[in-house]
Backbone atoms as SQL, in Angstrom:
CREATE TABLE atoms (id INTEGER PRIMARY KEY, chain TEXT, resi INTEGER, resn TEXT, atom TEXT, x REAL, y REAL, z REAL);
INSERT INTO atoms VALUES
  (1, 'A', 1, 'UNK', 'N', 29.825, 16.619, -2.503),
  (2, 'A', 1, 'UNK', 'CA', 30.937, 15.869, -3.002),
  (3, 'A', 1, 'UNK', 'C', 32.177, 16.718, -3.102),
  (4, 'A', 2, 'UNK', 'N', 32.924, 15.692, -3.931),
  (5, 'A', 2, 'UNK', 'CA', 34.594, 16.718, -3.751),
  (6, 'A', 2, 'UNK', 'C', 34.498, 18.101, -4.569),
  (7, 'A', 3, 'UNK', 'N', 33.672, 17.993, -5.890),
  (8, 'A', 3, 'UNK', 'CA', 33.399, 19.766, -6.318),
  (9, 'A', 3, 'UNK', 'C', 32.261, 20.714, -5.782),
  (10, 'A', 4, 'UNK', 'N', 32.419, 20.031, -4.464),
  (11, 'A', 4, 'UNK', 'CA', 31.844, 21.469, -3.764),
  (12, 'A', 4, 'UNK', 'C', 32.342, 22.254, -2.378),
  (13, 'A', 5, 'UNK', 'N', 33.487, 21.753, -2.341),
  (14, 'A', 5, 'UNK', 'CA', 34.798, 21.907, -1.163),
  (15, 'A', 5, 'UNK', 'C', 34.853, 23.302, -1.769),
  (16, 'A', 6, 'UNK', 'N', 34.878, 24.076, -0.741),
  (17, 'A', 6, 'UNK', 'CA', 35.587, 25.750, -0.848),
  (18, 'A', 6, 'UNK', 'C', 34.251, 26.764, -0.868),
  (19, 'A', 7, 'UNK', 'N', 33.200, 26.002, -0.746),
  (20, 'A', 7, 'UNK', 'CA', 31.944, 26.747, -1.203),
  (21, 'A', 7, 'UNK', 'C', 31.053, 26.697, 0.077),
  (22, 'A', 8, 'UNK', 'N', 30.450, 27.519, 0.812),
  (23, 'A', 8, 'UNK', 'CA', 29.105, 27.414, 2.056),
  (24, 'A', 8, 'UNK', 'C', 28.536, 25.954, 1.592),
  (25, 'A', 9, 'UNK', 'N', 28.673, 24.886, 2.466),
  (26, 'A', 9, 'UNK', 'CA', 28.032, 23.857, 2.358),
  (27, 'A', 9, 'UNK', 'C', 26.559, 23.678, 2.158),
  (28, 'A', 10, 'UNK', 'N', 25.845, 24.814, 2.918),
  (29, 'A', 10, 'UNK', 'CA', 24.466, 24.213, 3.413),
  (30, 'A', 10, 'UNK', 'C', 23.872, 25.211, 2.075),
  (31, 'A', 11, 'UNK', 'N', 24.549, 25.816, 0.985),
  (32, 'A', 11, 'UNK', 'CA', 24.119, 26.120, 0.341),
  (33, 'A', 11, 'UNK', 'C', 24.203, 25.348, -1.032),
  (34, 'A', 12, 'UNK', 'N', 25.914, 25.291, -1.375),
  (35, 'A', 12, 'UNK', 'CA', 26.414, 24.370, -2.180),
  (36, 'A', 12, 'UNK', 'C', 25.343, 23.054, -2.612),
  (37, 'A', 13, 'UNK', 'N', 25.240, 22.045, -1.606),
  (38, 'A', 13, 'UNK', 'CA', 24.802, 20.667, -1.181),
  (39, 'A', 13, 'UNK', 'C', 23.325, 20.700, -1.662),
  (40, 'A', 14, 'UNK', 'N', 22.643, 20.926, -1.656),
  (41, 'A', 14, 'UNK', 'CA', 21.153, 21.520, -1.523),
  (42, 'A', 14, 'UNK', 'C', 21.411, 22.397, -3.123),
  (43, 'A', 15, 'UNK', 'N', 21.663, 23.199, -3.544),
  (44, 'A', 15, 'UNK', 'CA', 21.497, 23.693, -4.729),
  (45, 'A', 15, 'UNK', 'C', 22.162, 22.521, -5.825),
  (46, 'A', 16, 'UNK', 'N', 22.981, 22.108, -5.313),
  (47, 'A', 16, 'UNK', 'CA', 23.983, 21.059, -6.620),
  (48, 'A', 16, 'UNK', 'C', 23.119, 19.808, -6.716),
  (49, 'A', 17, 'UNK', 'N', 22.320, 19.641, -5.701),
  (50, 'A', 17, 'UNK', 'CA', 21.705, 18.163, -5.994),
  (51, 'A', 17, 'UNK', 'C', 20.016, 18.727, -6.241),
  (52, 'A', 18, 'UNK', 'N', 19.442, 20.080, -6.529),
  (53, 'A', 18, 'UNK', 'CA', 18.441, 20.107, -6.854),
  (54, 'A', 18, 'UNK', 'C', 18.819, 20.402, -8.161),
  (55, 'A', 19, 'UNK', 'N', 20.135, 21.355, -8.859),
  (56, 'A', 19, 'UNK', 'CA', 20.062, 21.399, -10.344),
  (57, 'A', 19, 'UNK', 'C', 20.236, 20.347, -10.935),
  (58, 'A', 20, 'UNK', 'N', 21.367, 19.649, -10.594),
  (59, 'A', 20, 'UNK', 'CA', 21.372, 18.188, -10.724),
  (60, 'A', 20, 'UNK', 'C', 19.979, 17.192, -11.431),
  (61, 'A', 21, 'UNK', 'N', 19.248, 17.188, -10.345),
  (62, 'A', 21, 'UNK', 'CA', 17.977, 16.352, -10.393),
  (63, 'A', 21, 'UNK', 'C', 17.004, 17.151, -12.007),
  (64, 'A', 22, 'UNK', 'N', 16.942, 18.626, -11.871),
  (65, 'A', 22, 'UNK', 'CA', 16.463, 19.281, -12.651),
  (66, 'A', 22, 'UNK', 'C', 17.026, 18.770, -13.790),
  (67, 'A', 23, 'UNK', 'N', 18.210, 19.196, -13.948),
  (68, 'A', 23, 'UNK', 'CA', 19.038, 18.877, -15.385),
  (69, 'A', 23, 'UNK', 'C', 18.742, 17.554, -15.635),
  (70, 'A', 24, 'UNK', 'N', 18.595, 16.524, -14.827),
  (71, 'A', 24, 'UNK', 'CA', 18.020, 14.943, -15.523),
  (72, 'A', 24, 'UNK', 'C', 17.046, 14.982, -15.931),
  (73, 'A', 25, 'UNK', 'N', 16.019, 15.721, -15.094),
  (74, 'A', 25, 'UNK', 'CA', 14.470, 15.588, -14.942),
  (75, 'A', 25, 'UNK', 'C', 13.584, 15.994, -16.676),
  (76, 'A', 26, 'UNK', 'N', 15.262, 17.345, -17.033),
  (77, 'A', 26, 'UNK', 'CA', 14.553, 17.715, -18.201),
  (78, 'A', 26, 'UNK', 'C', 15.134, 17.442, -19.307),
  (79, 'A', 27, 'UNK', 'N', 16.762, 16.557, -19.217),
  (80, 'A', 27, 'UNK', 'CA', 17.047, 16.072, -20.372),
  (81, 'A', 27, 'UNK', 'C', 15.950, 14.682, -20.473),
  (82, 'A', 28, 'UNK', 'N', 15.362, 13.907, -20.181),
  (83, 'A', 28, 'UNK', 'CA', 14.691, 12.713, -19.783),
  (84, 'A', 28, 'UNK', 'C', 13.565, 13.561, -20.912),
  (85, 'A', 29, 'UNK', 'N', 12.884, 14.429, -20.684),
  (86, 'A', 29, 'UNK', 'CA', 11.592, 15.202, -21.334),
  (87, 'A', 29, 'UNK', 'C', 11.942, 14.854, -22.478),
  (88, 'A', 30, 'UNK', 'N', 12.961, 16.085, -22.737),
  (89, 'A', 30, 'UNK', 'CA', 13.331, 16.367, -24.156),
  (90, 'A', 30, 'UNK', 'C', 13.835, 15.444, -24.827),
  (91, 'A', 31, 'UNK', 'N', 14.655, 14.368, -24.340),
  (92, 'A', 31, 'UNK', 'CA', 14.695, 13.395, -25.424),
  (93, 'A', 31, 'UNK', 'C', 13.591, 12.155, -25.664),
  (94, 'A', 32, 'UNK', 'N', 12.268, 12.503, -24.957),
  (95, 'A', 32, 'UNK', 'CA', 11.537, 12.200, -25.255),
  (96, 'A', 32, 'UNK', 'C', 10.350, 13.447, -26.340),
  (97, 'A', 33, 'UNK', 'N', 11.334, 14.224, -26.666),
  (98, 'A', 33, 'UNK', 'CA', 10.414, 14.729, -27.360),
  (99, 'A', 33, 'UNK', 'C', 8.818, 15.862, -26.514),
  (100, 'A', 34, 'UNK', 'N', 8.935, 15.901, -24.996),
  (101, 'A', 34, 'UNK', 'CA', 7.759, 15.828, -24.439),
  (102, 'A', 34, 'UNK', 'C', 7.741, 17.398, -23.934),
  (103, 'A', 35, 'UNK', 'N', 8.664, 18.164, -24.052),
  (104, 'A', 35, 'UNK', 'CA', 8.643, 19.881, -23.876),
  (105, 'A', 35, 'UNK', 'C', 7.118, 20.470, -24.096),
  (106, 'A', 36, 'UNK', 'N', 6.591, 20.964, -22.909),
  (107, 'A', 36, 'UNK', 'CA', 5.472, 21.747, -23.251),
  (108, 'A', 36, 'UNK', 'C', 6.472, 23.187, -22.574),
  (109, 'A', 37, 'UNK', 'N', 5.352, 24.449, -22.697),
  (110, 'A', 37, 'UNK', 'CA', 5.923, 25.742, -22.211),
  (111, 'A', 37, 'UNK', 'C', 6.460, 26.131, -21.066),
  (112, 'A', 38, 'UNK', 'N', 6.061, 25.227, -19.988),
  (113, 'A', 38, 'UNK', 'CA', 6.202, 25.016, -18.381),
  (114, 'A', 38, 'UNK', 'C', 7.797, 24.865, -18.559),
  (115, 'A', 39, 'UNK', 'N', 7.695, 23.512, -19.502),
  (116, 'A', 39, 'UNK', 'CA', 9.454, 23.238, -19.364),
  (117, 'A', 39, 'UNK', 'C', 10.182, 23.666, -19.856),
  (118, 'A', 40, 'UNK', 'N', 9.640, 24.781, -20.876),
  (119, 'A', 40, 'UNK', 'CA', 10.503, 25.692, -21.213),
  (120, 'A', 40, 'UNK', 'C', 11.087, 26.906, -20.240),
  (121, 'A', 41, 'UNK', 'N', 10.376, 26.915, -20.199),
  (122, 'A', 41, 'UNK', 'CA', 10.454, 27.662, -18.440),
  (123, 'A', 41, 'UNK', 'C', 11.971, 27.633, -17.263),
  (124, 'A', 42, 'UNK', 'N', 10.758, 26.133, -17.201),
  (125, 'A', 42, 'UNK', 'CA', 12.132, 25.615, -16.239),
  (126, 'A', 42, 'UNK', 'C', 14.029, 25.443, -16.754),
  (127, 'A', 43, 'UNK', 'N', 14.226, 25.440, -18.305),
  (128, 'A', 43, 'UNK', 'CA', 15.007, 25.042, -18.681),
  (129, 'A', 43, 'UNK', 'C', 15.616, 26.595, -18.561),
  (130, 'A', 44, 'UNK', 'N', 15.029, 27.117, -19.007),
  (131, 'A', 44, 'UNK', 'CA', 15.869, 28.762, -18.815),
  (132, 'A', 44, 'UNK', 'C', 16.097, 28.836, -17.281),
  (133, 'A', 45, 'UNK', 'N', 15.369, 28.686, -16.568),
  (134, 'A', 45, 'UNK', 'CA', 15.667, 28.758, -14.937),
  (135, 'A', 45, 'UNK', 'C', 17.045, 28.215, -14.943),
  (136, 'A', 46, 'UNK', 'N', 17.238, 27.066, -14.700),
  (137, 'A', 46, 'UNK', 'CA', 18.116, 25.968, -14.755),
  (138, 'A', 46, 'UNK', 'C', 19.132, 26.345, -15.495),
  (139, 'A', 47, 'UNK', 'N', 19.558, 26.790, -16.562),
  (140, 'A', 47, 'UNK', 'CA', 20.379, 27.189, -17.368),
  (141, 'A', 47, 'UNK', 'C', 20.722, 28.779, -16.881),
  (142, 'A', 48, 'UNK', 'N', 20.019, 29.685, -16.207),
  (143, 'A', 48, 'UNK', 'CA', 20.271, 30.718, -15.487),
  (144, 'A', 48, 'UNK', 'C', 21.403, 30.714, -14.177),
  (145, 'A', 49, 'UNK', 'N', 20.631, 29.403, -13.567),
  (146, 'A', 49, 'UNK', 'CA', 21.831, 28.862, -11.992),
  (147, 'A', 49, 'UNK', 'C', 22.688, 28.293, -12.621),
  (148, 'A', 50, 'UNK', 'N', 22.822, 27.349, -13.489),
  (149, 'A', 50, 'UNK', 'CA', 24.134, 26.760, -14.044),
  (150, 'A', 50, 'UNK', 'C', 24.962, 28.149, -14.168),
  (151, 'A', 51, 'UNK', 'N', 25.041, 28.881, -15.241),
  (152, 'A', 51, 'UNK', 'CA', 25.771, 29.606, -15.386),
  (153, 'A', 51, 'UNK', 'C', 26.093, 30.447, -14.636),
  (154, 'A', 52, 'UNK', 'N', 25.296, 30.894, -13.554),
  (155, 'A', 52, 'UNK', 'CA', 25.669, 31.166, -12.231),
  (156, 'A', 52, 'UNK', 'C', 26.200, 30.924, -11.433),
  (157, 'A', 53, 'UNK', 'N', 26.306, 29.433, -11.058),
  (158, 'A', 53, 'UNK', 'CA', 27.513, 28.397, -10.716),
  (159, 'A', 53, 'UNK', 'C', 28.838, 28.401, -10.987),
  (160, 'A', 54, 'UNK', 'N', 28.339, 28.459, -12.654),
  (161, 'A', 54, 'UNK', 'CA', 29.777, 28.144, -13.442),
  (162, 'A', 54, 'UNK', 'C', 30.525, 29.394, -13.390),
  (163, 'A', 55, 'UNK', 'N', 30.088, 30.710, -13.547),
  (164, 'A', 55, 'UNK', 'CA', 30.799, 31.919, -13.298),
  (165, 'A', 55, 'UNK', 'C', 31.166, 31.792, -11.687),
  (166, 'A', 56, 'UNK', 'N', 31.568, 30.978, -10.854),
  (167, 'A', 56, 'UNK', 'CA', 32.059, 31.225, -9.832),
  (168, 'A', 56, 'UNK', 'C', 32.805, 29.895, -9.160),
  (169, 'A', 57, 'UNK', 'N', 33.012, 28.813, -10.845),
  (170, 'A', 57, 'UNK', 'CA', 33.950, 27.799, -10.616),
  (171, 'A', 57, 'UNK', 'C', 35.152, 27.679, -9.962),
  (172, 'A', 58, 'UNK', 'N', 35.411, 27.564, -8.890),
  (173, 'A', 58, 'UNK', 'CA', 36.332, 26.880, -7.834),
  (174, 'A', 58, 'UNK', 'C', 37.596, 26.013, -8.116),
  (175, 'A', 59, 'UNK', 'N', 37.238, 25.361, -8.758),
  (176, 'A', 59, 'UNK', 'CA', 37.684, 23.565, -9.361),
  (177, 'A', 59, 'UNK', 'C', 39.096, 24.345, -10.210),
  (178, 'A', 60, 'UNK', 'N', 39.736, 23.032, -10.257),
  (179, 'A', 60, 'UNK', 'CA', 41.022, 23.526, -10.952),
  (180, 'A', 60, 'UNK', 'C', 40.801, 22.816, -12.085),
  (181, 'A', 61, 'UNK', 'N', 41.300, 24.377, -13.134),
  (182, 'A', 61, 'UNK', 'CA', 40.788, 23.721, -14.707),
  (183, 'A', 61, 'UNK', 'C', 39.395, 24.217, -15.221),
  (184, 'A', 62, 'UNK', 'N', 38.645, 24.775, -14.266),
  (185, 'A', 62, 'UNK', 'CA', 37.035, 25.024, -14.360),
  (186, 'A', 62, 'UNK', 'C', 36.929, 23.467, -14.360),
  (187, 'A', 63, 'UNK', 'N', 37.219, 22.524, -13.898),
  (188, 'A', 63, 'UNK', 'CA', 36.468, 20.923, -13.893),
  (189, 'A', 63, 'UNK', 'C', 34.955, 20.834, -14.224),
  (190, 'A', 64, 'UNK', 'N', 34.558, 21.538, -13.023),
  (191, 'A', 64, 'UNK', 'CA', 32.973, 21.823, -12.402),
  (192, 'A', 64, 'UNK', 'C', 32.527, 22.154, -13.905),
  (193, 'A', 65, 'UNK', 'N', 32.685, 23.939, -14.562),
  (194, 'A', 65, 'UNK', 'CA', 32.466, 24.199, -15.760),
  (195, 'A', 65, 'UNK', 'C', 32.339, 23.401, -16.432),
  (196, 'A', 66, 'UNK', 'N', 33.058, 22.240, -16.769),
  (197, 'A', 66, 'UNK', 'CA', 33.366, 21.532, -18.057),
  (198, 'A', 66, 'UNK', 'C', 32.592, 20.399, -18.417),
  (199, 'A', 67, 'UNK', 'N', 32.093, 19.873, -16.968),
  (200, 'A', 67, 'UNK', 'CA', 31.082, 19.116, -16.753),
  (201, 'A', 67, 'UNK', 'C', 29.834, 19.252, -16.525),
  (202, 'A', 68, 'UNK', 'N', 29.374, 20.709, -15.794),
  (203, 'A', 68, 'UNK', 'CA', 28.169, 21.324, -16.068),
  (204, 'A', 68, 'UNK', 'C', 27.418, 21.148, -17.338),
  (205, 'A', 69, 'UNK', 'N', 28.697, 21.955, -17.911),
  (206, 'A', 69, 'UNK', 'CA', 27.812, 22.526, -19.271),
  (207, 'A', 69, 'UNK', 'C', 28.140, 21.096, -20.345),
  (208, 'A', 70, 'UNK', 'N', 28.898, 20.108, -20.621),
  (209, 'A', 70, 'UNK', 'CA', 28.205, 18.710, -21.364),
  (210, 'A', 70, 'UNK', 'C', 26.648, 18.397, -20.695),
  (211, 'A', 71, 'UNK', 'N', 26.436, 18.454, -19.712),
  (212, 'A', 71, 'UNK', 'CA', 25.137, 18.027, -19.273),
  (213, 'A', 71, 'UNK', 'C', 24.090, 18.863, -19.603),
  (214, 'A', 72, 'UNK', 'N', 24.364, 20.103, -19.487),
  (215, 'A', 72, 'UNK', 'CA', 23.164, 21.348, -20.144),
  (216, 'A', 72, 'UNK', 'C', 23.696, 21.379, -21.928),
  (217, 'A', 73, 'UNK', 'N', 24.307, 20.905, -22.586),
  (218, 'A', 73, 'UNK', 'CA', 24.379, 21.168, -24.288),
  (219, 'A', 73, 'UNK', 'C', 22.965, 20.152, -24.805),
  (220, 'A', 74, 'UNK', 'N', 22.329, 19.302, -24.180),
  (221, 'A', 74, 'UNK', 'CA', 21.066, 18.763, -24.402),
  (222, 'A', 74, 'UNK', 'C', 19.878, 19.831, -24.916),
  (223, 'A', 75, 'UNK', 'N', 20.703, 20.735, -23.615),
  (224, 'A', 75, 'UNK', 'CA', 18.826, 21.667, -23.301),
  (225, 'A', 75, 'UNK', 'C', 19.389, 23.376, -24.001),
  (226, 'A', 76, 'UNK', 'N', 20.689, 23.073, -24.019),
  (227, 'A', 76, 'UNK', 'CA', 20.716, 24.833, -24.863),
  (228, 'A', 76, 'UNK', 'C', 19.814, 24.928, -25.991),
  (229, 'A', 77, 'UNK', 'N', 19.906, 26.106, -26.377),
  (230, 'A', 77, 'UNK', 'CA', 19.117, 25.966, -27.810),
  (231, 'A', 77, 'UNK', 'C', 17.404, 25.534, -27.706),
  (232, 'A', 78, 'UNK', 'N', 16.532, 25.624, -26.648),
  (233, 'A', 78, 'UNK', 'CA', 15.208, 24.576, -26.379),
  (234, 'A', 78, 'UNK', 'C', 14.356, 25.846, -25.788),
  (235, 'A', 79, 'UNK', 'N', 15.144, 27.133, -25.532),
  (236, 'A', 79, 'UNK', 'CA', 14.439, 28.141, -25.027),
  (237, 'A', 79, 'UNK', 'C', 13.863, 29.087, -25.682),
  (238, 'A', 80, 'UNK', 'N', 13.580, 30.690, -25.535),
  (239, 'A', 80, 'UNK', 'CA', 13.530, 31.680, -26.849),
  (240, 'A', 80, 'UNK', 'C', 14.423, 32.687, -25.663),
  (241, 'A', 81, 'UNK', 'N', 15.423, 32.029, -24.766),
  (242, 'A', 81, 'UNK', 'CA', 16.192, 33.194, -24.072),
  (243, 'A', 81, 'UNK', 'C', 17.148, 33.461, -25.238),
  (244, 'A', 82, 'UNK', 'N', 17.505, 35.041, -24.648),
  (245, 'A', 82, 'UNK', 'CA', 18.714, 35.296, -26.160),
  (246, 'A', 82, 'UNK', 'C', 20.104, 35.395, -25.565);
């Protein structure tokens, strides 16, 4: 989509729509209450590439940033990363 202009496509495209899917996959869990250790796991993963992403926001304004991270404030706080 349009916030991923300026970035290697075949990398961009493919990583933004698998964190994407992730970040639903595990707010959906957790507000069901349903976190075992696996998904704790995964949530630090996921929260590792976000911010990996986001330290290399493009977008004017950090856009990208600003909208990332409302979607990961679900799952902060759900890990024992420090």
């Amino acid at each position: 989509g349009q916030l991923l202009e300026g970035l290697p496509l075949f990398k961009t495209v493919r990583t933004h729509h698998h964190l994407g899917s992730e970040i639903d996959s595990l707010r959906s869990l957790e507000s069901r209450g349903a976190l075992d250790p696996e998904d704790k796991q995964r949530i630090g993963r996921v929260l590792e590439r976000a911010e990996e992403l986001m330290s290399h926001d493009w977008t004017d304004g950090s856009e990208f940033s600003e909208r990332l991270g409302k979607r990961l404030d679900p799952l902060r706080g759900l890990t024992d990363r420090s």
